[in-house]
RODO-2510 file (C-alpha; in nm, 4 decimals, decimal comma):
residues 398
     n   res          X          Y          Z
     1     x    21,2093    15,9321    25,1543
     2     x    21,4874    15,6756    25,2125
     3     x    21,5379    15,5494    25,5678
     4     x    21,8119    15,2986    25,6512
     5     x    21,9007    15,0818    25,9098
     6     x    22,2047    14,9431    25,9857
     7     x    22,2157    14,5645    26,1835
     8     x    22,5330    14,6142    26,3843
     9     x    22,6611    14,2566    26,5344
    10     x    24,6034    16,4434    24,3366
    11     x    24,5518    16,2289    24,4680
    12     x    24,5693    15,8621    24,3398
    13     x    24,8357    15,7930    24,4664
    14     x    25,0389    15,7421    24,8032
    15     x    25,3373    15,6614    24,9819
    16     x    25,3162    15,3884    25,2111
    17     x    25,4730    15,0690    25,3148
    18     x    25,2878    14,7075    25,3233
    19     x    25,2625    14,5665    25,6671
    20     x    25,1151    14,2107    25,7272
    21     x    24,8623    14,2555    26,0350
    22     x    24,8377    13,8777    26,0385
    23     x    25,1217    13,6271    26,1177
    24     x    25,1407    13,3445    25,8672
    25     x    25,4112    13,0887    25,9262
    26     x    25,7603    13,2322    25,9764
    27     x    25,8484    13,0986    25,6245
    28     x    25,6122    13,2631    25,4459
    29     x    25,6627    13,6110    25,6338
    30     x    26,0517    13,5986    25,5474
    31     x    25,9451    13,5371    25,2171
    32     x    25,7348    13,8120    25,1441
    33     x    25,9076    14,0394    25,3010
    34     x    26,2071    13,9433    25,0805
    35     x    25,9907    13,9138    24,7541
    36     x    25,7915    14,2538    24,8225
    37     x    26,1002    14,4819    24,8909
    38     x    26,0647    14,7723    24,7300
    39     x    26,1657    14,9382    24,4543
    40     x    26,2214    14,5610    24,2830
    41     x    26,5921    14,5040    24,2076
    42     x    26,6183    14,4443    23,8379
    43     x    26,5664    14,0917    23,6398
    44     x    26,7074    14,1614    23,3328
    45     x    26,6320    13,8620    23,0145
    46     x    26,5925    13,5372    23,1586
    47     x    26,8231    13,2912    22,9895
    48     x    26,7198    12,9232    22,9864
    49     x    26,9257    12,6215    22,8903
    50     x    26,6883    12,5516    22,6455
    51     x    26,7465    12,8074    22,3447
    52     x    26,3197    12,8159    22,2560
    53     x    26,2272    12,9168    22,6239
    54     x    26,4783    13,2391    22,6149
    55     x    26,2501    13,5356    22,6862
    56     x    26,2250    13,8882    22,7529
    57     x    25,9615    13,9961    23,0511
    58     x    25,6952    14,0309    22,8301
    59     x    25,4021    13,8352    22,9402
    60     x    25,2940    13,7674    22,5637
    61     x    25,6376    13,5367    22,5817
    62     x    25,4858    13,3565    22,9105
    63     x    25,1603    13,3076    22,6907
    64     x    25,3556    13,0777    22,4698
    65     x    25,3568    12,8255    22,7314
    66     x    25,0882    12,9481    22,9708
    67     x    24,8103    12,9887    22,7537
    68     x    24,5403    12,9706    22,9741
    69     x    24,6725    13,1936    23,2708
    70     x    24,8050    13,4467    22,9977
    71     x    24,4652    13,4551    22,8843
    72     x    24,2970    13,5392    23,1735
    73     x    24,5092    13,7755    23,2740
    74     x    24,4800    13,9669    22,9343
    75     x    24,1612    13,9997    23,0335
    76     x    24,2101    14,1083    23,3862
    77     x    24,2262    14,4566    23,5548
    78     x    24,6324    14,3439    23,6344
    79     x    24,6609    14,3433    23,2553
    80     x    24,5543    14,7307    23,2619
    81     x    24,6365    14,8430    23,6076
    82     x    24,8479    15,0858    23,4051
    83     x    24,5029    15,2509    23,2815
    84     x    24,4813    15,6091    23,0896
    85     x    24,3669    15,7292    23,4131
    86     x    24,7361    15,6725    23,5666
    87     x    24,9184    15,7039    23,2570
    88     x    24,7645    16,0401    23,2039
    89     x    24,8685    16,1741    23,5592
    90     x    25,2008    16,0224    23,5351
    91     x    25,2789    16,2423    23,2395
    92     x    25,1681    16,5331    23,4317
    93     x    25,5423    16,4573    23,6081
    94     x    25,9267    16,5247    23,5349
    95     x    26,0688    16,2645    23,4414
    96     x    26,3328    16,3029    23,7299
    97     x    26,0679    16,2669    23,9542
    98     x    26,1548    15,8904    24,0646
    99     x    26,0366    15,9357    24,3587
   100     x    25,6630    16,0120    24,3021
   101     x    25,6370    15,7926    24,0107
   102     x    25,7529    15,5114    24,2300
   103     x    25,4503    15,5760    24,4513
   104     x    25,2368    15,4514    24,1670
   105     x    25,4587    15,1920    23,9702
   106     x    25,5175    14,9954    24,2836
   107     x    25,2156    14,8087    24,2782
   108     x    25,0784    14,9071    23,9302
   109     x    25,4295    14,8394    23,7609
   110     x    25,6594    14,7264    23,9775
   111     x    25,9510    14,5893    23,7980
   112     x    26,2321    14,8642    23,7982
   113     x    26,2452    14,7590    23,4206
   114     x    25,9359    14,8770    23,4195
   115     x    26,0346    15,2265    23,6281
   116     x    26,3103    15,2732    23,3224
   117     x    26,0529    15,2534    23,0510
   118     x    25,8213    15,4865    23,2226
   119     x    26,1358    15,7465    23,2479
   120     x    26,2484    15,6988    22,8951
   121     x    25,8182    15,7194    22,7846
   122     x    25,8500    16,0376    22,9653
   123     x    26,1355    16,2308    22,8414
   124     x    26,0301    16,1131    22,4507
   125     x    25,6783    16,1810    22,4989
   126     x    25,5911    15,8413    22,3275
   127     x    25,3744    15,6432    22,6138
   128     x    25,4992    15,2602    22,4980
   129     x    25,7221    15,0728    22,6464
   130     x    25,6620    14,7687    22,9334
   131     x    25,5347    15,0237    23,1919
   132     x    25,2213    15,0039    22,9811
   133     x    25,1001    14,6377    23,0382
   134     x    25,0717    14,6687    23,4195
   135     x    25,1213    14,4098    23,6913
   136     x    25,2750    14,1558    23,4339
   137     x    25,3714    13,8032    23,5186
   138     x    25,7138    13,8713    23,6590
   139     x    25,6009    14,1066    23,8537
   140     x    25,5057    13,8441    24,1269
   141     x    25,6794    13,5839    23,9647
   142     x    26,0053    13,6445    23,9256
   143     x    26,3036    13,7742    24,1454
   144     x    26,6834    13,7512    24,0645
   145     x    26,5973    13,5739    23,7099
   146     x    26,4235    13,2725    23,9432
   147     x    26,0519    13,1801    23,8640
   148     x    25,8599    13,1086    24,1921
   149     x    25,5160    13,0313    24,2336
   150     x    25,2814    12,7548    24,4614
   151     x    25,2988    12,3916    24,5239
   152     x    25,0947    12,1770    24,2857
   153     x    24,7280    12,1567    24,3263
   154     x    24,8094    11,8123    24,5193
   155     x    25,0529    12,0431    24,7330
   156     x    25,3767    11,8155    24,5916
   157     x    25,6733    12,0561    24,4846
   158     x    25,9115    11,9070    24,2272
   159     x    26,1854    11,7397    24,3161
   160     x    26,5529    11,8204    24,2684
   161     x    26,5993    11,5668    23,9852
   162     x    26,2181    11,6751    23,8022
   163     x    26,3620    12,0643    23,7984
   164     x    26,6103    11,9521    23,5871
   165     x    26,3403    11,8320    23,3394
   166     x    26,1023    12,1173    23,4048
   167     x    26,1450    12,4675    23,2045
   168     x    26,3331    12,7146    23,3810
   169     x    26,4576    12,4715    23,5582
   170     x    26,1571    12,4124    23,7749
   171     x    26,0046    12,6865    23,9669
   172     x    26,0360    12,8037    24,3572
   173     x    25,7626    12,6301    24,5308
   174     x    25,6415    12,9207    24,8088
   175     x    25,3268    12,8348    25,0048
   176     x    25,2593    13,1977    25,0327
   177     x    25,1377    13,2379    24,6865
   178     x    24,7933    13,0751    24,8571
   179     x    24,7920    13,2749    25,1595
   180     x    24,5778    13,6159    25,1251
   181     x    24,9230    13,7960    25,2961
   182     x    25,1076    13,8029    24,9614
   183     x    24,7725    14,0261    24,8004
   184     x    24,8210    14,2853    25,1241
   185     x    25,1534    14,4069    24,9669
   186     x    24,9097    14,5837    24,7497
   187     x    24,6058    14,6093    24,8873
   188     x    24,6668    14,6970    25,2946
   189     x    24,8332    15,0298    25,3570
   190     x    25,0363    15,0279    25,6872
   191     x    24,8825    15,1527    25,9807
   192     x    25,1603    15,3914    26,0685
   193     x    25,2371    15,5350    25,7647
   194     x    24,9541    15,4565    25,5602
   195     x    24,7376    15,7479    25,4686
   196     x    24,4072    15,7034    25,6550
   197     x    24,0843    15,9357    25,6781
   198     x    23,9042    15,9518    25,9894
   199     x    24,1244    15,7242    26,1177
   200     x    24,0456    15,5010    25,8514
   201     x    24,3383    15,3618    25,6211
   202     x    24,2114    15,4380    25,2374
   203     x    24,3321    15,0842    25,1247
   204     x    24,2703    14,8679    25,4164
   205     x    24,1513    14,5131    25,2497
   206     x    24,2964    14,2811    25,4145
   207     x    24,2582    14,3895    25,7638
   208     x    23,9081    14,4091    25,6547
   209     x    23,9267    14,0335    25,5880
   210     x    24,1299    13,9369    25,8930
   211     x    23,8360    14,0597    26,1067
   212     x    23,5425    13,8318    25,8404
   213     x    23,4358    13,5132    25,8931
   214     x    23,6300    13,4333    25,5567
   215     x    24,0041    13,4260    25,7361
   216     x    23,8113    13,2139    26,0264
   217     x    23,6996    12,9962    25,7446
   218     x    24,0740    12,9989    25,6024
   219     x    23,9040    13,1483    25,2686
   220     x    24,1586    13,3820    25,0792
   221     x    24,1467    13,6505    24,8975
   222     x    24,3033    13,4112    24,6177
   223     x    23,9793    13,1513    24,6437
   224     x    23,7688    13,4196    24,5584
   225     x    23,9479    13,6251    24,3203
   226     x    24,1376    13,2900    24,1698
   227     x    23,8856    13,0468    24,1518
   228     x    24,0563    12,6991    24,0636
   229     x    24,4153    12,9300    24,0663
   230     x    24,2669    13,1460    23,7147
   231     x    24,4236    13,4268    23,6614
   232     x    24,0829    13,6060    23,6740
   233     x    24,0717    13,8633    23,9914
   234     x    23,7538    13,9541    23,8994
   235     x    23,5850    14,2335    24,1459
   236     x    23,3195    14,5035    24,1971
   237     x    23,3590    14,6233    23,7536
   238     x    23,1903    14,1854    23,6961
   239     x    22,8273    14,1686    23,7466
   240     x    22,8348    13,8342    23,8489
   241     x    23,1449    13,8718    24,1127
   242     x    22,9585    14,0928    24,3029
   243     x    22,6217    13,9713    24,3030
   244     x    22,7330    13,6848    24,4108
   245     x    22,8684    13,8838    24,7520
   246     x    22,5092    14,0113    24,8254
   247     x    22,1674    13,8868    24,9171
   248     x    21,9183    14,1385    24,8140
   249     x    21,5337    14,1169    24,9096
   250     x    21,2529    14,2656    24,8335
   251     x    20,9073    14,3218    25,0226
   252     x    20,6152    14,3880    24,8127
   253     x    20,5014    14,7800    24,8454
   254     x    20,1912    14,8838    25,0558
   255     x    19,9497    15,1878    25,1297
   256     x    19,9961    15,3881    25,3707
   257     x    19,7466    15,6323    25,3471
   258     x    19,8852    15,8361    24,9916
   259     x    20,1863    15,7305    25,0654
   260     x    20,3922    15,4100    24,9037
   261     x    20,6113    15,2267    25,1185
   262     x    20,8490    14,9285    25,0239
   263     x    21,1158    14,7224    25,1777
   264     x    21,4620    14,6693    25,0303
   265     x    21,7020    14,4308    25,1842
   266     x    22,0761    14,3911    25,0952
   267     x    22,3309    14,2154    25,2974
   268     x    22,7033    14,1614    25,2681
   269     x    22,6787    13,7715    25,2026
   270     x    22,9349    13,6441    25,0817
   271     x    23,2256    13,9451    25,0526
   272     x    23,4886    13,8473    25,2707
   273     x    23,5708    14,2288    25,3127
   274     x    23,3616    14,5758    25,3390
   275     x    23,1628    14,6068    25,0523
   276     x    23,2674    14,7966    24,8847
   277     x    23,6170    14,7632    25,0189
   278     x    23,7585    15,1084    24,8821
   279     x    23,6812    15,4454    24,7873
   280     x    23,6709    15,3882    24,4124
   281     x    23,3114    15,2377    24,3597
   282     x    22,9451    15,3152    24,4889
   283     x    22,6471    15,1186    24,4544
   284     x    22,3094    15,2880    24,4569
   285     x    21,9772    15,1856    24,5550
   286     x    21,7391    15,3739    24,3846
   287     x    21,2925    15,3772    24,3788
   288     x    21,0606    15,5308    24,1214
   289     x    20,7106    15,4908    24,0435
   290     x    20,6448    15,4041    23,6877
   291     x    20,3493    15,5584    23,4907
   292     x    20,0980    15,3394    23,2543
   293     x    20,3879    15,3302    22,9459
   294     x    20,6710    15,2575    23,1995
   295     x    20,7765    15,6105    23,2147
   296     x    20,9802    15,7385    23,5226
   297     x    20,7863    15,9867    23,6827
   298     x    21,1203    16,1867    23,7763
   299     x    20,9403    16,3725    24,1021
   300     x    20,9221    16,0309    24,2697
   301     x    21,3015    15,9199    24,2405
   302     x    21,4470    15,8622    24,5386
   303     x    21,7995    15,6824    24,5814
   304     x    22,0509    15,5665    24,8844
   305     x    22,4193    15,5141    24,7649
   306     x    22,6169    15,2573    24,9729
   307     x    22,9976    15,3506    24,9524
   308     x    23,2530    15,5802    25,1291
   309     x    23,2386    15,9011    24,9453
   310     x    23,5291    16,1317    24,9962
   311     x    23,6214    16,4690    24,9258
   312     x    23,8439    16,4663    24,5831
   313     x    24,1693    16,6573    24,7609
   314     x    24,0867    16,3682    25,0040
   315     x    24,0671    16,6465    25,2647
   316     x    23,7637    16,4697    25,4500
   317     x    23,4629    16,2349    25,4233
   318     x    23,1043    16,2647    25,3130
   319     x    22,9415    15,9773    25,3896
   320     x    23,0630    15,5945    25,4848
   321     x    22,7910    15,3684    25,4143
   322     x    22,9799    15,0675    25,3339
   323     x    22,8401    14,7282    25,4727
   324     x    23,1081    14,5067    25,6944
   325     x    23,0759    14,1080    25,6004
   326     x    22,7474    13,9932    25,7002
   327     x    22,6003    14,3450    25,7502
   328     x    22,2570    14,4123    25,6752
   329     x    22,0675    14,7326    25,4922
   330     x    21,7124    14,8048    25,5010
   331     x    21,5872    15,0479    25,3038
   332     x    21,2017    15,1712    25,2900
   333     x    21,1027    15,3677    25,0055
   334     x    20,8767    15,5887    25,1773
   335     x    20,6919    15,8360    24,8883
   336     x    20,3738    16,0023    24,8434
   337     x    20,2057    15,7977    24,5047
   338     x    20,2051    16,0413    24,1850
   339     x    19,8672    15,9916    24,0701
   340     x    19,9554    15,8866    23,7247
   341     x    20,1806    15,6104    23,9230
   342     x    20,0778    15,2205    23,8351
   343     x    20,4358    15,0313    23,9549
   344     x    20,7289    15,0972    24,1627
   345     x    21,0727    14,9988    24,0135
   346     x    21,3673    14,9303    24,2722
   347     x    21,7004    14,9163    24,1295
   348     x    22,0702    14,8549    24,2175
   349     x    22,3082    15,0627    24,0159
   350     x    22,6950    14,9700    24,0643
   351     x    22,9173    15,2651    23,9629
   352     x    23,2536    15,0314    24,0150
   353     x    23,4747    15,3646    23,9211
   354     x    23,2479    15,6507    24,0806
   355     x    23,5341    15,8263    24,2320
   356     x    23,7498    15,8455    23,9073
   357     x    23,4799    15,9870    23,7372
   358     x    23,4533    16,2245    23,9245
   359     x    23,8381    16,2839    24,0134
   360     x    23,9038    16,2729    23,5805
   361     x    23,6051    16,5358    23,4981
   362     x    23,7767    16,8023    23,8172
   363     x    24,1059    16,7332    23,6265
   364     x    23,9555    16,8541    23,2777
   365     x    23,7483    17,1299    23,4363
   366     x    23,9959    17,2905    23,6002
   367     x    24,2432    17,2374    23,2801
   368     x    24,5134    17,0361    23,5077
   369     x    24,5316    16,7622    23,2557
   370     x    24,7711    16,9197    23,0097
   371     x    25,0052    16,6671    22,8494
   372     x    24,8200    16,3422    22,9724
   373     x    24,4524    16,5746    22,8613
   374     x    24,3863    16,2986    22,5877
   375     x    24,4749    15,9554    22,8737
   376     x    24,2523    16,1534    23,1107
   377     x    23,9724    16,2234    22,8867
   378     x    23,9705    15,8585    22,7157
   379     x    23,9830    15,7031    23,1394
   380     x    23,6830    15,9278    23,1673
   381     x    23,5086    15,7519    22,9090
   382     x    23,5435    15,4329    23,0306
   383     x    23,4896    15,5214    23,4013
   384     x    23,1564    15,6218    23,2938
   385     x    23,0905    15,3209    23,0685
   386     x    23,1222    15,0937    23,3448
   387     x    22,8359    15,1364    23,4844
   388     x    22,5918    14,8503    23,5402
   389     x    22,2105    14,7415    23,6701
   390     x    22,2849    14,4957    23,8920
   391     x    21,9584    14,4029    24,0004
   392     x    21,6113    14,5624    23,8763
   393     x    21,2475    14,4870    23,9755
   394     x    20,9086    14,6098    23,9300
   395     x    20,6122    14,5516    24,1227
   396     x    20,2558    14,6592    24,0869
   397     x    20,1151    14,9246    24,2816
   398     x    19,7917    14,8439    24,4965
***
């Protein structure tokens, strides 16, 4: 069997408000708290002086200039935080229902242009519209038709005579694009209203990083996730993101009479939060032996999942196995040896969208997907197709 040891040192969506457990400077609080207020007033078209740089909000129209950053982000889960998943619940609802469709759009969508489209994508049953492309560019970047955004890299911001030089006048140079505080408006649910299990808040991020050795370290979220300020925010779903976060290590198997046993390490490196940090994914570390042609010998399988497993209404928790920055797991594959065995194989599985798998197959089941069936049954597909071996060894039996 698997033993551990630990080294200790609907419902997708919610209502909550973002509260900053840190203090950053006074500056950048009353910023954020001004920026982040929600639901976003509307921005309308942005009209520049110069007839060429007129555009709507569409972040296509911000890839004319920003080529690099729009690429990225096409390719980013920001781009497609609107997935079929939450497109197909959303048409579940009237579309009166502000109110709950706010609960979602406001960090998946958040532009109250955005809110409109959704209504009018609802009442013609024709899901197009801006609400589609997610957490677009203006979404953090703009506010009352002004473009804001960080100092240069050299930390300069342009001066009153360069802005009238610059596109769009220049931009709003705000230190708190840099500081992880402006990501908690999204991901840190507020302690008081925030909806928490076991006393734990189900999006809780940030906190999670205030208490690493990453905030100590003044690493943010935005060094890890925006490496050299690219528009990447690559996570748990990119192989390489998140084994770089881990150390895993291996001790060769031994006897133990007709019994295998084998040593599997894995440590939370180099995540500055929990790993994983929320509900969605689970990561699995998994044994079988391995017959003469390679063959799984199924009777022999044995696998620990690392993740916080919930019940689907969200009623209660299974299991909480997640690992807190520089936390430790050692698992021993403990099994009797098949006699046709010749190798062991030890594996990490990530499953980055376990829970939505199994939240999208309870909706089809139990026939509540009715008008978004078709959204919920592609997200389903995908969910499952993200799967991925991130590590895999096999070692010769004795």
């Amino acid at each position: 069997m698997f033993m551990f040891k630990k080294n200790i040192f609907l419902f997708l969506y919610f209502v909550f408000s973002p509260t900053l457990f840190s203090a950053p400077s006074v500056e950048t609080q009353t910023f954020l708290d001004r920026h982040w207020q929600r639901p976003l007033a509307s921005q309308g078209f942005v009209i520049e002086k110069n007839p060429v740089l007129t555009h709507s909000l569409l972040p296509e129209k911000c890839g004319r200039c920003h080529v690099q950053q729009f690429k990225d982000w096409s390719g980013s889960l920001h781009s497609k935080a609107m997935s079929p998943g939450l497109i197909g619940q959303l048409m579940e609802m009237a579309a009166t229902d502000r109110e709950s469709q706010q609960a979602c759009l406001r960090c998946h969508a958040p532009l109250k242009e955005q809110a409109e489209s959704l209504v009018a994508s609802l009442r013609t049953g024709k899901n197009k519209g801006l609400h589609t492309q997610g957490l677009i560019c203006a979404g953090c970047h703009l506010r009352e038709g002004r473009w804001f955004g960080p100092p240069r890299k050299d930390g300069s911001i342009p001066t009153p005579d360069e802005k009238k030089q610059l596109p769009h006048s220049g931009w709003n140079s705000q230190a708190a694009f840099e500081d992880s505080a402006f990501c908690a408006a999204c991901h840190q649910f507020d302690q008081e209203t925030g909806f928490a299990i076991n006393g734990k808040l189900l999006e809780n991020t940030y906190q999670e990083w205030l208490a690493s050795p990453f905030a100590e370290q003044q690493k943010s979220c935005q060094s890890c996730h925006m490496p050299n300020r690219r528009h990447l925010w690559k996570g748990i779903h990119d192989a390489e993101m998140t084994r770089n976060g881990i150390t895993i290590e291996i001790r060769q198997p031994n006897l133990r009479g007709d019994n295998i046993s084998a040593q599997f390490y894995l440590k939370n490196s180099g995540t500055g939060h929990n790993f994983p940090t929320y509900i969605t994914p689970k990561i699995y570390l998994q044994g079988v032996q391995l017959d003469a042609k390679g063959s799984e010998i199924a009777a022999t399988f044995l696998q620990y999942p690392i993740g916080w497993k919930l019940e689907l209404d969200l009623s209660g928790e299974q299991y909480d196995t997640r690992l807190a920055p520089d936390e430790e797991l050692k698992i021993d594959y403990a099994q009797a040896r098949d006699p046709n065995a010749v190798s062991l194989l030890l594996k990490v599985v990530v499953e980055p969208d376990a829970f939505y798998s199994r939240f999208y197959r309870s909706l089809l089941e139990n026939g509540y997907a009715k008008k978004g069936k078709q959204q919920i049954e592609q997200a389903l597909r995908e969910s499952e197709a993200s799967v991925y071996i991130l590590f895999e060894r096999r070692l010769a039996l004795p």
